[in-house]
C-alpha distance (Angstrom), angle and dihedral (degrees) to the residues before:
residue distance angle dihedral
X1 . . .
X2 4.08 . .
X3 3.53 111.0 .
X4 3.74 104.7 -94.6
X5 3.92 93.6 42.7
X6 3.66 87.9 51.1
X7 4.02 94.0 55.3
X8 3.92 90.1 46.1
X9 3.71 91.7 50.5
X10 3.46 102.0 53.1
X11 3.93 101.5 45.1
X12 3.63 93.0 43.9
X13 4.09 112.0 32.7
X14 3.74 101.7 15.5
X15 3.97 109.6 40.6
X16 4.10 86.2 43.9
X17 3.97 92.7 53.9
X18 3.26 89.4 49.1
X19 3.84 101.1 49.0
X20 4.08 82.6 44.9
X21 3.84 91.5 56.8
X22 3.97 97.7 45.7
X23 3.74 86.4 48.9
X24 3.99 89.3 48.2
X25 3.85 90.9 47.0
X26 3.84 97.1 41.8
X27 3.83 92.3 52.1
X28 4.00 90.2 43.7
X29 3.85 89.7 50.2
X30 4.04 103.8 37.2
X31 4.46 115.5 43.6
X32 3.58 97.4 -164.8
X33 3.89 83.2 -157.2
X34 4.04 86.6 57.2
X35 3.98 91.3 54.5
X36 3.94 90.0 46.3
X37 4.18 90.5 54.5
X38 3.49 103.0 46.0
X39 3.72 95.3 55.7
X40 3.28 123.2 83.6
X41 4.27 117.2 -152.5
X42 3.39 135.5 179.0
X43 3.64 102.3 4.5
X44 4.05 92.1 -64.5
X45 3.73 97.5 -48.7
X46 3.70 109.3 151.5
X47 3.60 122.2 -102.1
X48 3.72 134.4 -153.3
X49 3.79 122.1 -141.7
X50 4.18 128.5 -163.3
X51 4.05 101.6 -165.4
X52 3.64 74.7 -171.2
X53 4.24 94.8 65.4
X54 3.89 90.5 20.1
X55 4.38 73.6 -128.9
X56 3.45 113.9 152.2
X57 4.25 108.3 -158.6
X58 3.84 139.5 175.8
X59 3.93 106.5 -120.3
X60 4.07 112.0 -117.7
X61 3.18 122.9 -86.9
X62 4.25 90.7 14.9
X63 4.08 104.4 138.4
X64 3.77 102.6 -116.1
């Protein structure tokens, strides 16, 4: 491609597919919810996750 084309094309078609197809891939390959089930914490006292905060908290009142 010419040399301004070239510039325009990779910021604004190329770099965005790619960041779209890592993010595919990466959700594909690692289930948050998978990670959060197979570990065990606190001697089986129930945990509260926010996928919105990615925070993982002890409910009140829980003995811990």
């Amino acid at each position: 491609l010419p040399k301004p084309f070239s510039f325009i094309f990779t910021w604004f078609a190329t770099i965005p597919l790619l960041v779209w197809l890592a993010q595919l891939l990466t959700s594909a390959i690692i289930k948050e919810s998978l990670i959060l089930e197979r570990q065990e914490f606190l001697c089986g006292t129930a945990l509260v996750y926010d996928s919105t905060t990615r925070l993982i908290t002890i409910p009140k009142g829980s003995s811990s």
